[in-house]
N, C-alpha and C positions, 0 to 999 in steps of 0.2 A: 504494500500500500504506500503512495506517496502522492500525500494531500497538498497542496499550497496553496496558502491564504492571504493576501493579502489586504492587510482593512487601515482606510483613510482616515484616521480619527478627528472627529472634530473636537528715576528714583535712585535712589541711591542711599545709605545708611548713613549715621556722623561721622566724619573721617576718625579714622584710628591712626596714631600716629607709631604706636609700641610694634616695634617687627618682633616676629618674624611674618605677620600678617600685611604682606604689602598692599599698597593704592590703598585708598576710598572708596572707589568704585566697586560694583559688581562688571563684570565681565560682559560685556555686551554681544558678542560673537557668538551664533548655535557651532555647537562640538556634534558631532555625530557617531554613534555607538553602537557596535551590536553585542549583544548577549546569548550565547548559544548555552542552552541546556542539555544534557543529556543522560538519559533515565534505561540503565537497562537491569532488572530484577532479575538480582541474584537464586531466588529460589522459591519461586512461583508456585501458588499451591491453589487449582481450581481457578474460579476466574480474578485476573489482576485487572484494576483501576488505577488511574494516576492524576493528580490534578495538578496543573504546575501554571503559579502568578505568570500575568500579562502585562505591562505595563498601561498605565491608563489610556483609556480610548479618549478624552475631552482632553484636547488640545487647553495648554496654558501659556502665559508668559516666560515659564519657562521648558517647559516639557514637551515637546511633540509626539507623538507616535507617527514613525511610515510605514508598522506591518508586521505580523508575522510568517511564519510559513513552517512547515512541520515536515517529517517523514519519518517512517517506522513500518513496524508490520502489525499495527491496532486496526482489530475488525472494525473500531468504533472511533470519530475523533472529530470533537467540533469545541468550538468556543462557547462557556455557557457565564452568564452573569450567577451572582447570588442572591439578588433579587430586592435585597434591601439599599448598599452602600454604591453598587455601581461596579465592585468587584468582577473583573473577570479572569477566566482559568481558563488553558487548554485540557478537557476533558477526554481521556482516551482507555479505553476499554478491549481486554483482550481477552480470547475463550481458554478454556482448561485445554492443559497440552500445548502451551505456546511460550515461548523463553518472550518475554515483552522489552520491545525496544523503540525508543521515543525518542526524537533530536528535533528542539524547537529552537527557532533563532527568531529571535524577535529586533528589529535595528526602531530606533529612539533620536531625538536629536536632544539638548540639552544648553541653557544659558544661565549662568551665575543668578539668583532670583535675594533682589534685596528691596525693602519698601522704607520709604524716606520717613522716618515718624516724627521729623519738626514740627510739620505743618498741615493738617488736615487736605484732602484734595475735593473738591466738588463733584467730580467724575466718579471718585471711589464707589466700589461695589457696595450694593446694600443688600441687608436680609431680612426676607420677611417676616411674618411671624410663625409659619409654618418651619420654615429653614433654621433659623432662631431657636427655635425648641428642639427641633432635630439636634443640633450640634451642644444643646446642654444638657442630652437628656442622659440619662448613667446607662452603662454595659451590666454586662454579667459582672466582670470586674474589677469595674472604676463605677461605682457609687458614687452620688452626690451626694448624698446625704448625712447622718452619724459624726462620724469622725471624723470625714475627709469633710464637708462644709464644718465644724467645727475649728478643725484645724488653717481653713481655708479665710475663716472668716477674721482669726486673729491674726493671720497677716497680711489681709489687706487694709486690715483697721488706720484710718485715715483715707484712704487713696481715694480717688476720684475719677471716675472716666475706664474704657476698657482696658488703657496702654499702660496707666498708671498700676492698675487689679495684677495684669500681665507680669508686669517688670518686678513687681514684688513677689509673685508667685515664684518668678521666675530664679530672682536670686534667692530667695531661700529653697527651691531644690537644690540651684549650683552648693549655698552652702552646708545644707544638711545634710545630702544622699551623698554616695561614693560608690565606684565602680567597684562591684566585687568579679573577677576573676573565675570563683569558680563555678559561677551560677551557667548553665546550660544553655548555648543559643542564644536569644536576648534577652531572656527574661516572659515571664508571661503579664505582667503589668497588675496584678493582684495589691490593688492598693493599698486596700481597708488592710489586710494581715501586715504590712509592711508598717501602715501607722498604729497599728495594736500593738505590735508586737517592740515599735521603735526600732525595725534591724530595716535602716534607710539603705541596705547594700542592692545593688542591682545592675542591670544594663540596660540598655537604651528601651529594651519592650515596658521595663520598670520606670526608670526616671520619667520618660520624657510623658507615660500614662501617668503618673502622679500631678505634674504639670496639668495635663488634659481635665484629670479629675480635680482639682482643686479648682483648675480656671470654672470648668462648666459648674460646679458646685456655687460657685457664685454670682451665677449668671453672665460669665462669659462665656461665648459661642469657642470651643475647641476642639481640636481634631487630631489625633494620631496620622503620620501618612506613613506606609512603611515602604520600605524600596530596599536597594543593594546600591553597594560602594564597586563602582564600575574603573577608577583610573586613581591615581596619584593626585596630591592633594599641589595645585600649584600657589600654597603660598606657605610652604615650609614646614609644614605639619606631618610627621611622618605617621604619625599615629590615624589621621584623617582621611585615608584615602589606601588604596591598595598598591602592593608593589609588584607586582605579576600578575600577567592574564589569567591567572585562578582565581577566580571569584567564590568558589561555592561557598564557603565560611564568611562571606564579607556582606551578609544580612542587618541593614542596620534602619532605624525608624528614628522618626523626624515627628515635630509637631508645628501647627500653626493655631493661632487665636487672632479671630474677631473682631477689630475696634471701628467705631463709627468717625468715617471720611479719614479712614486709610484702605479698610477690607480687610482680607487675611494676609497675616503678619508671621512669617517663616519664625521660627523658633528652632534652638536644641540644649537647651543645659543638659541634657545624657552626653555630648561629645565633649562640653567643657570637663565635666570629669573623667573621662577617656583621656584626655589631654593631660589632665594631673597625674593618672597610675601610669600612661604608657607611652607618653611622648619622651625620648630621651632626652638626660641617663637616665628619665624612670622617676616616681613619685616625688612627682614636682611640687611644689609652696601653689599655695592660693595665691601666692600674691609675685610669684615668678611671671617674666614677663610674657611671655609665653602663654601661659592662662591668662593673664589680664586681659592679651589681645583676642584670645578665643573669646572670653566671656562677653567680650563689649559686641563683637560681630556676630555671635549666634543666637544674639537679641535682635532681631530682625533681618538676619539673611542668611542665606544657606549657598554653600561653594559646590555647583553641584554637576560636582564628577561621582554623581548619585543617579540611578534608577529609582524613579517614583512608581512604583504598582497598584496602591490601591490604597484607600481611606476605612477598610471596611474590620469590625466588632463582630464579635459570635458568629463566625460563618458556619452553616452550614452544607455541607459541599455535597453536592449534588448527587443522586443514586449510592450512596453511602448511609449505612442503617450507625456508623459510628458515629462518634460525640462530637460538639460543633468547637471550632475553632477558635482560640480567644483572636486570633486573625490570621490572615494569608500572606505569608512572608518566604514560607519556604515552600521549595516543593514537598507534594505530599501522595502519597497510595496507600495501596491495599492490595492485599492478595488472600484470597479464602479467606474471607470476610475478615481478616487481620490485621489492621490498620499498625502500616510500614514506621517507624521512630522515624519523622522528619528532623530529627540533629544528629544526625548518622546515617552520613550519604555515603559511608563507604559499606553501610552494609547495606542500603536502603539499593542498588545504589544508582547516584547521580552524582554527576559534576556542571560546575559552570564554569564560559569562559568569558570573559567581555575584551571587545579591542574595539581601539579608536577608526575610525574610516575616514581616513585623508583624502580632501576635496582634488 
């Protein structure tokens, strides 16, 4: 079988002066990327399923999609949404007695995405009351309410306006969480137990959902996006970005919030602590320069030699009688109704490659 698909999808921050974060600016040039996946099950039992992230179909300021295209020996293979967030998956399905083999390439194009928050813009996006509620409404995992609006509510005590709720949210995840090392993947974003428990440790599926839930807790509209780290980080970060076309371990989620006449405003305090444990020589000072310059710019912009795939909570993945997804970051199957350890592509198995595509 060999299917080919192809689908057309439809400012600047305050100068930072501290390098190793060079310019002011966001990057204004599209980069062009493709990402090849490839999925072949080690030890297939009755019939295997595979579902593996797409990058977003709605074209943005910074994001484009030009398409995928697929090939393997799956009796079954099409593109299916999730039906809530706008997630999509390449869906592929293979009978008892068949070693299953999948290679999706998907190419993307990509521009530096930073929003100016001096100054309010007339033009900026607005949301309605429907959308509004959508984006503050809690998951399975990130609760508005208890704890996390408690917690939520004493630090934005004083602030005024959405950027201000933001920026203080913002810096105390930078200050109180910290990357922990041995947590699995990214993390599953299980807020509430992290603030019961006080163990602020985690990875970007953790921090940057804490974030989310805290913002939306108080009535800030926020959004988890998750994607993959697709190139090298070009402004000195080694920890930021990848260093070889092996991508498959380079899963990493991003967030953005809400504010009235700006729109949605890029965030990450998960990467400013990443910066701390793993930018060399390694567990850096809060106040090294280094993190100063992360923390100033990943309050409103994102460098992104990143894959954006999807915005979406609880998925449930389609023809699958297993448990839903706290979300869709990695690829994921099954085989004889045995749902695969998507954080173990080498037994699962699959790898990923990404390379840049010179005009």
């Amino acid at each position: 079988m060999d299917r080919r698909v192809f689908l057309k999808s439809s400012a600047a921050v305050a100068a930072v002066s501290a390098l190793p974060w060079r310019g002011s600016l966001a990057a204004t040039e599209w980069r062009t990327y493709e990402v090849t996946t490839r999925v072949e099950l080690l030890k297939p039992q009755g019939i295997s399923r595979v579902w593996l992230p797409l990058p977003m179909i709605e074209d943005t300021s910074w994001q484009r999609s030009s398409g995928n295209q697929w090939s393997g020996n799956a009796a079954r293979a099409q593109i299916l949404p999730d039906g809530k967030y706008g997630a999509t998956m390449l869906y592929a399905e293979w009978p008892a007695g068949t070693t299953p083999v999948l290679e999706l390439t998907s190419r993307f194009a990509t521009r530096d995405y930073a929003v100016d928050l001096s100054r309010p813009r007339n033009d900026a996006e607005r949301l309605g009351a429907a959308e509004r509620k959508f984006f503050t409404a809690p998951t399975e995992l990130i609760p508005t309410d208890g704890i996390v609006r408690e917690t939520a509510t004493a630090v934005v005590k004083g602030a005024r306006g959405d950027v201000q709720k933001a920026r203080a949210l913002y810096e105390w995840v930078v200050e109180n969480t910290f990357r922990d090392p041995k947590v699995r993947g990214c993390g599953w974003g299980d807020i509430k137990s992290m603030l019961e428990t006080r163990n602020f440790g985690g990875k970007c599926g953790d921090l940057n959902a804490m974030f989310v839930g805290l913002a939306r807790s108080v009535g800030v509209p926020a959004r988890d996006v998750y994607g993959l780290r697709v190139a090298r980080s070009a402004h000195g970060y080694n920890s930021l970005g990848v260093g070889s076309p092996n991508v498959t371990r380079a899963q990493h989620c991003r967030a953005e919030f809400f504010a009235q006449g700006h729109g949605w405003v890029p965030v990450d305090p998960a990467d400013v602590r990443k910066v701390v444990l793993e930018e060399p020589p390694g567990k850096l000072a809060i106040d090294d320069p280094k993190v100063v310059a992360a923390r100033k710019r990943l309050f409103g912009s994102w460098e992104m030699n990143w894959l954006a795939y999807n915005m979406g909570h609880d998925i449930r993945l389609p023809n699958s009688s297993g448990p839903k997804l706290p979300y869709l970051m990695y690829p994921n199957g099954e085989t004889g109704g045995t749902r695969l350890d998507q954080l173990d592509p080498d037994a699962f198995k699959y790898t990923i490659a990404a390379s840049e595509i010179k005009a």
